[in-house]
N, C-alpha and C positions, 0 to 999 in steps of 0.2 A: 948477774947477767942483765936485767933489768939496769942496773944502771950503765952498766957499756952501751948498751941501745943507745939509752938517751944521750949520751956521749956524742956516740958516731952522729945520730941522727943534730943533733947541734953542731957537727962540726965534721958531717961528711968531707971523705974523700974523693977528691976530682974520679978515680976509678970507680968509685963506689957508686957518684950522680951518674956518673954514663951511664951503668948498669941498669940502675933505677931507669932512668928516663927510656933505653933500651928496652926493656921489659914491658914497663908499661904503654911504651908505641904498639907494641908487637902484642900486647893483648888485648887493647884496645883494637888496633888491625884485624883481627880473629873475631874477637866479639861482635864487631860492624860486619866481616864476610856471612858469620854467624848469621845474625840476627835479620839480614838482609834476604840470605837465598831462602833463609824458613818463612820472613814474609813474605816473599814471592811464591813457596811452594806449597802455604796456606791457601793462597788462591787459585790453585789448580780446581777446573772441575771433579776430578775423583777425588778430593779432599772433600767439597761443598754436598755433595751425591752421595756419600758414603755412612750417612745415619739413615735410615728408614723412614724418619718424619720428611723427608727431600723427595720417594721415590713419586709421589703425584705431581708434586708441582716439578718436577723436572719431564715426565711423560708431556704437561702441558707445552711446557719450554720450546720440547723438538717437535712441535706440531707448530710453533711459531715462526715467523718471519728472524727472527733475532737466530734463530739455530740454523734452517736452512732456507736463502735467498738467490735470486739471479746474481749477486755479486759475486755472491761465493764468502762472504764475509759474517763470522761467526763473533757474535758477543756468548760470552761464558758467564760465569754467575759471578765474580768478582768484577767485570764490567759496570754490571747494575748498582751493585749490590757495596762496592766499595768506592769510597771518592778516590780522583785522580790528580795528577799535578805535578808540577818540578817544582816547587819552591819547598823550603823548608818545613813553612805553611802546612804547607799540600801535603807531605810524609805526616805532619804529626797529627793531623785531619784525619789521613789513612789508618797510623796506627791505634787513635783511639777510637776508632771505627770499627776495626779488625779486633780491638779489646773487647770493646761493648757486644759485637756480634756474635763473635768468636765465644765469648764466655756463657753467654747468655743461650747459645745453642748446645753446647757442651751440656751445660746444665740441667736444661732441659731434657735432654738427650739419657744424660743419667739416673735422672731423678725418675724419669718414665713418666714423663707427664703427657706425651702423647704416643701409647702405648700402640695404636692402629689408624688406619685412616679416618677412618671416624671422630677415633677424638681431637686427631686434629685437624678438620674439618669445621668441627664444633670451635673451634679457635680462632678459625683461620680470618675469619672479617677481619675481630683487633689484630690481630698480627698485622695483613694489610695494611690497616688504618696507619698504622704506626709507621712501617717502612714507607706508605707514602707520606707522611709528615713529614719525614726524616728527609727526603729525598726533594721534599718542595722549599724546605726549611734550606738545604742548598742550592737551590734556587739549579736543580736539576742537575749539579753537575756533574753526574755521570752519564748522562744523556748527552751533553753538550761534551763530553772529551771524543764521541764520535760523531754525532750531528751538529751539523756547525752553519748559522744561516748564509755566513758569506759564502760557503761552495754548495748553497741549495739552486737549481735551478726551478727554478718557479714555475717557469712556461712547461714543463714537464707533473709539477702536480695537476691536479684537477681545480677548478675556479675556487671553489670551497676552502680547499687548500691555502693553496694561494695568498687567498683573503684574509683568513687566521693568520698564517705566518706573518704576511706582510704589516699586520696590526697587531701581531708579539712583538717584531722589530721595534714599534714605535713606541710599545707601552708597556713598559717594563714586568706591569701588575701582574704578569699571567708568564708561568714556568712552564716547560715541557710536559710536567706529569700533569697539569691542570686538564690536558685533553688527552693524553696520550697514557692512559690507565690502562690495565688490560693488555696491553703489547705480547707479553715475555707469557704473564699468566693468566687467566681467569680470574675474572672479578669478583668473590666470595659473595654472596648473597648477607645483606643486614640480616641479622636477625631479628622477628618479629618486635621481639620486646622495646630494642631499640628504635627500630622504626615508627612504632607505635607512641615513642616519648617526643619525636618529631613534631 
């Protein structure tokens, strides 16, 4: 039997490659729908909201500007929280985003490492610290897939305003989160120790 295989596969038949090529288009096709609507459906808020370690910092959330505004325009937690993009780039940015995050909360999640709000309270500064690293290290851009300086009208913020944006424009040095901390959630207090190494 083994050597009929190697046979055929030496010396397929024109019906035979259809088939093969047929099959493998077609689950390939399935695999991509697949694997497409679950990353999209990973980034649902009742996906993000639905461990226990989410239910404070999401109360914070809908007390912010980002949940409910005069626009009417709602960012969700894969807004923040996941890069954006059409490039090919962009998708595998996302997906090893969605890896790293996605696993890493699981884990947690299981393991009980933040078993009540407390203990993850007690965590929550480095947590922070991290996702703003992570989020400055891309030079903000999930901030920038909906804030965008070319359609900012200026003469509608305040001078202060203004003045920052108009000298982000110029100088590359400085990302969104550099001022713009605290938005979505509250800003976890350092803990002393750490402050103290300051």
């Amino acid at each position: 039997m083994f050597a009929n295989l190697i046979n055929w596969l030496r010396k397929p038949s024109p019906t035979a490659v259809g088939w093969i090529l047929a099959i493998g288009f077609l689950g390939g096709a399935i695999f991509f729908i697949v694997f497409h609507f679950t990353m999209n459906a990973t980034n649902s808020m009742s996906i993000c909201i639905s461990c226990h370690e989410m239910e404070g910092v999401y109360q914070e959330y809908k007390e912010s500007k980002h949940y409910n505004n005069r626009m009417g325009v709602r960012a969700t937690c894969s807004d923040c929280h996941v890069p954006h993009g059409k490039t090919f780039g962009d998708w595998i940015d996302k997906f090893l985003a969605k890896l790293q995050i996605g696993s890493k909360d699981i884990f947690h999640h299981f393991m009980g490492t933040y078993p009540d709000k407390p203990a993850f309270e007690k965590s929550r500064y480095p947590l922070a610290q991290h996702v703003l690293e992570n989020m400055k290290a891309r030079d903000s851009k999930e901030c920038r897939a909906c804030h965008n300086y070319d359609a900012m009208q200026f003469d509608e913020q305040d001078k202060s305003a203004q003045k920052k944006h108009k000298k982000a424009m110029e100088n590359s040095d400085k990302t969104c989160i550099d001022c713009h901390t605290g938005v979505a959630h509250k800003l976890p207090e350092e803990p002393e120790a750490d402050a103290s190494k300051k």
